[in-house]
C-alpha positions as CSV (number, residue, x, y, z in Angstrom):
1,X,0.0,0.0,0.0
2,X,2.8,2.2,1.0
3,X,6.2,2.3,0.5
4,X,9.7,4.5,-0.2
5,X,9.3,2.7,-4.1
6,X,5.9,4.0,-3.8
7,X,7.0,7.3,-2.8
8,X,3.9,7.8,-0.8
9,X,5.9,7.6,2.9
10,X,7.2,11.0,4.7
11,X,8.0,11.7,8.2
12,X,5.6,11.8,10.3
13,X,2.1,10.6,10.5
14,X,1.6,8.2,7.5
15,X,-2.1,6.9,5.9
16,X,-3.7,4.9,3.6
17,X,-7.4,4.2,3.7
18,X,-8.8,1.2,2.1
19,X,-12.8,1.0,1.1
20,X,-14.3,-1.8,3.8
21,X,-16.6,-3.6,1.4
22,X,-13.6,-3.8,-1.6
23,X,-10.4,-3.8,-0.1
24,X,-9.5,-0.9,-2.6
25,X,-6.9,0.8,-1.5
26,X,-8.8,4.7,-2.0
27,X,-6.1,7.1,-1.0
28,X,-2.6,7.6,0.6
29,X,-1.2,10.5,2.2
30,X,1.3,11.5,4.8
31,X,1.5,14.7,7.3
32,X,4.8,15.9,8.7
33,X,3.9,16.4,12.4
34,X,7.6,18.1,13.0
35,X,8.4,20.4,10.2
36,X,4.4,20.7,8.8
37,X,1.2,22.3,10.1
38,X,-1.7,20.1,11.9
39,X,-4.6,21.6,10.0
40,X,-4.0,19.4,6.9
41,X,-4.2,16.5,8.7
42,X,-7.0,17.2,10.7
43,X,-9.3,18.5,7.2
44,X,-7.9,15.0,5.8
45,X,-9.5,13.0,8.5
46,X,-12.7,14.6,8.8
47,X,-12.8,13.4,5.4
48,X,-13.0,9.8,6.0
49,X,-16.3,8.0,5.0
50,X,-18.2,5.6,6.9
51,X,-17.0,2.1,6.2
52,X,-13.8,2.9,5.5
53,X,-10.5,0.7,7.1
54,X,-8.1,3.6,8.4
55,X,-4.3,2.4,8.8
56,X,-2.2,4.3,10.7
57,X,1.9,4.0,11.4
58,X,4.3,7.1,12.2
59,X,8.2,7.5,10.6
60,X,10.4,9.6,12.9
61,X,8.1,12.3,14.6
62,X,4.6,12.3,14.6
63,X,3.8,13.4,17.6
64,X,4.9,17.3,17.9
65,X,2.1,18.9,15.9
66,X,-0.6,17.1,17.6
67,X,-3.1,18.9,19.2
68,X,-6.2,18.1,20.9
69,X,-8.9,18.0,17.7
70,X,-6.6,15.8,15.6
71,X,-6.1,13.6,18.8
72,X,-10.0,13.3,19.7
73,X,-10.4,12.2,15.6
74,X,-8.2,9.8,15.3
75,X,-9.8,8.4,19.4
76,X,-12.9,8.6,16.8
77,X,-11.3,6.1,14.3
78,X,-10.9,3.9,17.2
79,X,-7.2,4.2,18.8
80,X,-6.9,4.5,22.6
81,X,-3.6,5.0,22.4
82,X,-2.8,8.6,20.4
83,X,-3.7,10.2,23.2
84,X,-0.3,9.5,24.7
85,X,1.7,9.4,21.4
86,X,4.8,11.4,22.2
87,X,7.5,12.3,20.8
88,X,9.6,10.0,18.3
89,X,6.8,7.1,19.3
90,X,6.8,4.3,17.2
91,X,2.8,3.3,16.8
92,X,0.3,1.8,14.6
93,X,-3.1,1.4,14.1
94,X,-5.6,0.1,12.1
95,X,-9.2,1.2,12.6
96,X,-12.5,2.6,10.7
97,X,-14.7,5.5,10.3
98,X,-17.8,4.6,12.4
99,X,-16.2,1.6,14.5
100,X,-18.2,1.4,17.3
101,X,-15.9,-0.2,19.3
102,X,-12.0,0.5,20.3
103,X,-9.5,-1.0,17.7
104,X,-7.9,-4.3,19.1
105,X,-5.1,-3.7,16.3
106,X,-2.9,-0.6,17.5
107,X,0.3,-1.0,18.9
C-alpha cells in the first residue's frame, strides 16, 4: 500500500485508507507532524467515509504537531492509544470511520 518505491511515505504521520466492502486501496497520504502544520491532517480525517478501514503507522516524529482536535479524531477512528503518542513514538493502528468499538489492532 505504502512504500519508499511508492514514494507515498514521509516523516511523520503516514495513511492509507482502504474501502471496507472492496479492499480498494482509496487514498494515501502522509502529514509531517515536526516540520508541517496540523490543520491538513485534521481536514484530511474529517474526510474519512463511513466504512472505511483507516491504517495508521508514524516515521520519525509524529507526535509534535498534535493537538487536541486531531487527537480526539483519530480516538474517533478507534485508537486508545494517540492520546499518549509522544515524541519520536513508534505506533500503529488500524481502525474505521464509524467503528463502534476500540480497535484491538494498534500498537
Amino acid at each position: 500500500l505504502m512504500s519508499g518505491v511508492k514514494n507515498n511515505v514521509g516523516r511523520g504521520i503516514n495513511i492509507a485508507l482502504v474501502n471496507g466492502k472492496t479492499g480498494e486501496l482509496l487514498d494515501t497520504k502522509f502529514f509531517d507532524m515536526w516540520g508541517g502544520e496540523v490543520a491538513p491532517l485534521i481536514e484530511f480525517l474529517k474526510t474519512i467515509q463511513d466504512g472505511t478501514i483507516v491504517l495508521m503507522t508514524t516515521y520519525d516524529d509524529g507526535a509534535t504537531k498534535l493537538n487536541e482536535e486531531a487527537r480526539k479524531l483519530i480516538a474517533e477512528l478507534g485508537s486508545t492509544s494517540i492520546t499518549n503518542l509522544g515524541f519520536r513514538d513508534n505506533w500503529v493502528f488500524c481502525g474505521g470511520k464509524g467503528i463502534k468499538t476500540k480497535s484491538p489492532f494498534e500498537q
